[in-house]
Backbone as CSV, one residue per row, in Angstrom:
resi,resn,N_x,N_y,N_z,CA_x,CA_y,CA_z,C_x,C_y,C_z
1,UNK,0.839,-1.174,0.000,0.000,0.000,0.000,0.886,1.239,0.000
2,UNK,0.702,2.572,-0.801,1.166,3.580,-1.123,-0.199,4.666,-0.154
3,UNK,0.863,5.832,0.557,-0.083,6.944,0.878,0.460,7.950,-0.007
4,UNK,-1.041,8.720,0.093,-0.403,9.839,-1.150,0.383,10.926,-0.440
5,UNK,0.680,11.146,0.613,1.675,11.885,1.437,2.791,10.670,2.040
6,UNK,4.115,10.863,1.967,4.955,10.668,2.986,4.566,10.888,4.135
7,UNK,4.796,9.481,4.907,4.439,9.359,6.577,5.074,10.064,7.079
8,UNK,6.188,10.776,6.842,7.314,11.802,7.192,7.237,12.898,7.510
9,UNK,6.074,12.967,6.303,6.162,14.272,6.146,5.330,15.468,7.353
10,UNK,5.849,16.426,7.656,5.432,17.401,8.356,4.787,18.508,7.909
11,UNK,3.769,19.317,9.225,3.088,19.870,8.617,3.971,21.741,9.580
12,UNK,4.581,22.388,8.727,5.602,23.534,9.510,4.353,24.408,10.443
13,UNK,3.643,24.825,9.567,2.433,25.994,9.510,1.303,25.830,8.975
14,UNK,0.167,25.855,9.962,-1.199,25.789,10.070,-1.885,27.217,10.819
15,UNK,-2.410,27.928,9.747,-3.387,29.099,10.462,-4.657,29.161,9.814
16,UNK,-5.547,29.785,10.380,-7.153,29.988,10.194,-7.284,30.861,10.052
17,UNK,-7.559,31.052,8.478,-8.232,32.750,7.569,-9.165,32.731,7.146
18,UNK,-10.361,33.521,7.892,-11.511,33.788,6.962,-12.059,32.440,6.541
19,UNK,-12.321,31.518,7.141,-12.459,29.964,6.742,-11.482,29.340,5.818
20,UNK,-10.350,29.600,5.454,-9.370,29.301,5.098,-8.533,28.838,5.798
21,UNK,-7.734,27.639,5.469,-6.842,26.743,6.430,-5.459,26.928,5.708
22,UNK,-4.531,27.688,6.077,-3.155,27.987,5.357,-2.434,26.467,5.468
23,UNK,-2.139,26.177,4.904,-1.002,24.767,5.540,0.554,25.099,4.803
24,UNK,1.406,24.830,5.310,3.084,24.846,5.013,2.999,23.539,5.482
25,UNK,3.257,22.690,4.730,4.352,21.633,4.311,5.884,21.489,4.250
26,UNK,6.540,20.846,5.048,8.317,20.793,4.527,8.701,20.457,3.456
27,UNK,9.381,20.937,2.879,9.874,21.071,1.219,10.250,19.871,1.283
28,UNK,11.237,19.055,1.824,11.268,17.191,1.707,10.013,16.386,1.283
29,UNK,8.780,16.898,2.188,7.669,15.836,2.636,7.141,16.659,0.379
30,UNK,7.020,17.581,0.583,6.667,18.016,-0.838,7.267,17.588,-2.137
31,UNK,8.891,17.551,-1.727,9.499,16.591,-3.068,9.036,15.251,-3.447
32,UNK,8.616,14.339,-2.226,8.997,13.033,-2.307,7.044,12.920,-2.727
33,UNK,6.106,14.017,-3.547,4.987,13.645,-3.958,5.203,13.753,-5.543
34,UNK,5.366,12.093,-5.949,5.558,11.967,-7.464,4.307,11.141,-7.735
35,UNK,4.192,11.725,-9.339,2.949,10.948,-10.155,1.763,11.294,-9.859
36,UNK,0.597,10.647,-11.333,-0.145,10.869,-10.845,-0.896,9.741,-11.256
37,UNK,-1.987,9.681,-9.968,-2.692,10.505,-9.439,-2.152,10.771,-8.192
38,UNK,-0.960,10.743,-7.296,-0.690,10.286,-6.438,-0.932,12.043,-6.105
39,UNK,-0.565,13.030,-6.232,-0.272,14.538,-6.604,-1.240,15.005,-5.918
40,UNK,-2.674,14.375,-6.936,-3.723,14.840,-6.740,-4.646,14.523,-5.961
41,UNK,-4.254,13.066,-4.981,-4.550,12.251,-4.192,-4.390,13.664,-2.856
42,UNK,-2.632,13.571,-2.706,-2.145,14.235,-1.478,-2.845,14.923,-1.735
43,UNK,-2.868,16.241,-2.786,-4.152,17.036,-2.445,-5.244,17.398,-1.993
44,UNK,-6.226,16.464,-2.256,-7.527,16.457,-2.630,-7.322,15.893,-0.942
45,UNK,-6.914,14.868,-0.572,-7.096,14.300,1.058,-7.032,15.228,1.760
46,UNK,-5.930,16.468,1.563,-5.481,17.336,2.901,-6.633,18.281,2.780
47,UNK,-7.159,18.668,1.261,-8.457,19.741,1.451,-9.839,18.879,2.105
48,UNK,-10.179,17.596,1.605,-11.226,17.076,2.555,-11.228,17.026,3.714
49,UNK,-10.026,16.526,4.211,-9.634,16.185,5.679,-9.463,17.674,6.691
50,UNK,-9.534,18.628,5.713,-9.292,20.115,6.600,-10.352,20.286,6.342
51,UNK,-11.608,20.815,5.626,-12.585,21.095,5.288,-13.508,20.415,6.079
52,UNK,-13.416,19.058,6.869,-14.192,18.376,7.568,-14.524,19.285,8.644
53,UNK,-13.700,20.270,9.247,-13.183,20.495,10.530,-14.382,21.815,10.222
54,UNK,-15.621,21.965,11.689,-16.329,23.231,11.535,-15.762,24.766,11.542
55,UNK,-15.585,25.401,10.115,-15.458,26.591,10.153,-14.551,26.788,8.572
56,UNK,-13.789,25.343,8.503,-13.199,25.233,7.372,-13.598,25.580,6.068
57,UNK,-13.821,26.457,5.071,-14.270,26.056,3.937,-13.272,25.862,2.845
58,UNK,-12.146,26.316,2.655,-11.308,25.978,2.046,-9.660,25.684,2.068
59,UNK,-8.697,25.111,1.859,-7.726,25.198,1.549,-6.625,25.788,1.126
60,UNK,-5.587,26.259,1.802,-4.613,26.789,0.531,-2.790,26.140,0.953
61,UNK,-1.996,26.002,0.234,-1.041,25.214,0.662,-0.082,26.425,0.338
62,UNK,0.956,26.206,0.936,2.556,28.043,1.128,3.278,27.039,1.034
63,UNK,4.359,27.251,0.365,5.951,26.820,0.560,6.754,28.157,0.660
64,UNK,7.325,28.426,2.285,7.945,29.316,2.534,6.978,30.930,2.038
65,UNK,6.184,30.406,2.802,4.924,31.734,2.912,4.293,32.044,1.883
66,UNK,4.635,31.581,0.421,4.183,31.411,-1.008,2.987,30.689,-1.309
67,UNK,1.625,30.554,-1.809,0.793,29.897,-1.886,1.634,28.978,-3.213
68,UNK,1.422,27.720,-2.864,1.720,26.948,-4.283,1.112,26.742,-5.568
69,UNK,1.612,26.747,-6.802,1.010,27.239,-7.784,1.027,25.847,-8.304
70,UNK,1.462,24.498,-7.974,1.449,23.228,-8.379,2.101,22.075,-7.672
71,UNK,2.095,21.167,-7.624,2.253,19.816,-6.702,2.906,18.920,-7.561
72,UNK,3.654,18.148,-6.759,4.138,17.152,-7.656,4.963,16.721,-8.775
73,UNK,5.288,15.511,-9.614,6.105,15.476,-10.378,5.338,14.062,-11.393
74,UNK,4.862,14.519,-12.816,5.012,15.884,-13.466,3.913,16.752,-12.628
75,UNK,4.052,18.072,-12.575,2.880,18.649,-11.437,1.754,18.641,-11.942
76,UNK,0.578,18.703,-11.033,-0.562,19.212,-10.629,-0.521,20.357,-10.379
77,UNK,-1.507,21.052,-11.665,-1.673,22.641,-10.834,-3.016,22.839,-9.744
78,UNK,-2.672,23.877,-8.873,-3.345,24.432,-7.573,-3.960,25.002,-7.396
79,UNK,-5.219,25.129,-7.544,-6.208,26.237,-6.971,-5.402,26.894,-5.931
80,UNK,-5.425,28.373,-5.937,-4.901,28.930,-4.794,-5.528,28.795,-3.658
81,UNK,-7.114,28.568,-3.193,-8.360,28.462,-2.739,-8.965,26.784,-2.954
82,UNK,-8.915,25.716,-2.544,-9.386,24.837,-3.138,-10.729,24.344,-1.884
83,UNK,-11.832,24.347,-2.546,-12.939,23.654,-1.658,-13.382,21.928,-2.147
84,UNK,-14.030,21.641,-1.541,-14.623,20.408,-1.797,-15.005,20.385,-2.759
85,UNK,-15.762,21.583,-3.064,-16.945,21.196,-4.810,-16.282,21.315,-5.910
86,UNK,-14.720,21.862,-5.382,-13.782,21.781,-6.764,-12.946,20.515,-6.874
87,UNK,-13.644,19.693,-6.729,-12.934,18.068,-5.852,-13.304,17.817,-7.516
88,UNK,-13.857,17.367,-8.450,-14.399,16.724,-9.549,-14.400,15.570,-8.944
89,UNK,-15.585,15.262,-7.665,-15.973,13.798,-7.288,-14.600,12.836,-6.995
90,UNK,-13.270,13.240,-6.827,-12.299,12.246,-6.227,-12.671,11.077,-5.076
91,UNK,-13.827,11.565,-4.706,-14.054,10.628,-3.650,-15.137,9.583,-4.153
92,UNK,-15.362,9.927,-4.849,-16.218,8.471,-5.464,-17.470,8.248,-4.165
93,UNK,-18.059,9.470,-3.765,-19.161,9.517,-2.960,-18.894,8.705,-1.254
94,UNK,-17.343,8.367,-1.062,-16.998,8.210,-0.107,-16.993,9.402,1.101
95,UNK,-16.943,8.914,2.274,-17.076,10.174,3.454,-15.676,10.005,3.924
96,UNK,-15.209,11.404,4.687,-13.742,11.359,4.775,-13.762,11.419,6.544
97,UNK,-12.548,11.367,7.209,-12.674,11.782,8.763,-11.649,12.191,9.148
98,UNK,-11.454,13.767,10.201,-11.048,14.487,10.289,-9.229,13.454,11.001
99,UNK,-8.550,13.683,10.740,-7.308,12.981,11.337,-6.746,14.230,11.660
100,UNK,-6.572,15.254,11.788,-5.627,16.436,11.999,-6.555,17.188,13.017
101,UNK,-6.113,17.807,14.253,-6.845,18.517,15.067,-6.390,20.196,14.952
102,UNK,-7.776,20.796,15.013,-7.574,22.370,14.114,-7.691,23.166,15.608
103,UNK,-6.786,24.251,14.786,-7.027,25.511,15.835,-7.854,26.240,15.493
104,UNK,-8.663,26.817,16.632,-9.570,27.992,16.945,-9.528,28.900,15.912
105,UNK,-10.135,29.590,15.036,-9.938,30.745,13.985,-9.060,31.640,14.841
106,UNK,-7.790,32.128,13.723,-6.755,33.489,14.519,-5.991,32.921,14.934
107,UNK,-5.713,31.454,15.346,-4.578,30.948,16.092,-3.845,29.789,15.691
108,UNK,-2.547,29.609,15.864,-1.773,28.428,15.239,-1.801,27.486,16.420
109,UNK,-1.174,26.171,15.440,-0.916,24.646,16.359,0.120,24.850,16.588
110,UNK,0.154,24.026,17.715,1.664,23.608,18.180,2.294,22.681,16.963
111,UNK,3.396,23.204,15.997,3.960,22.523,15.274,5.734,22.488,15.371
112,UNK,5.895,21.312,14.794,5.589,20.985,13.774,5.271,19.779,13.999
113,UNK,3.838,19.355,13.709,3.232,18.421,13.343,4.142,16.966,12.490
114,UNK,3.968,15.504,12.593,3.964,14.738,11.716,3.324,13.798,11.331
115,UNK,3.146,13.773,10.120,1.763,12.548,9.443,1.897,11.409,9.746
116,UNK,1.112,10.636,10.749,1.405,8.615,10.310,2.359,8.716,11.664
């Protein structure tokens, strides 16, 4: 079995904007996401799995405070903003469950977080 994130991988920076969930990723845990669908997998999981959380409505991923403009290798490009309904059904009408515990709107986690 393959996860579409490295178990490794860490999460630097997590804040709450305006129902927006910023996430920073470590540039390692970000290299080691090749192929696809695997790209669009890591993706699409971290916006469901944040979006679960009440207050969430969308996504956006920073490398070094930068919103990312694509994922992966060959890349996936990024909604700067990504919600659920821009999912094109990845989930195959499956339900997802929250694995990451969110901070309060305005405030960060104790990080740095690691996946697995």
């Amino acid at each position: 079995m393959q996860y579409a994130l490295d178990r490794g991988t860490r999460i630097l920076g997590l804040s709450l904007n305006d129902g927006t969930a910023v996430i920073e990723l470590d540039s390692e845990g970000l290299d080691r996401i090749h192929g696809r669908p695997f790209s669009e997998l890591a993706f699409w999981s971290l916006v469901f799995t944040m979006t679960e959380a009440p207050g969430i409505e969308s996504v956006t991923l920073v490398k070094d405070g930068t919103p990312l403009a694509a994922l992966g290798d060959p890349p996936f490009t990024l909604p700067t903003q990504a919600s659920r309904s821009q999912a094109r059904g990845c989930t195959h009408g499956r339900s997802t469950s929250s694995l990451i515990p969110m901070p309060e709107s305005g405030s960060a986690a104790s990080l740095p977080w690691r996946l697995g």
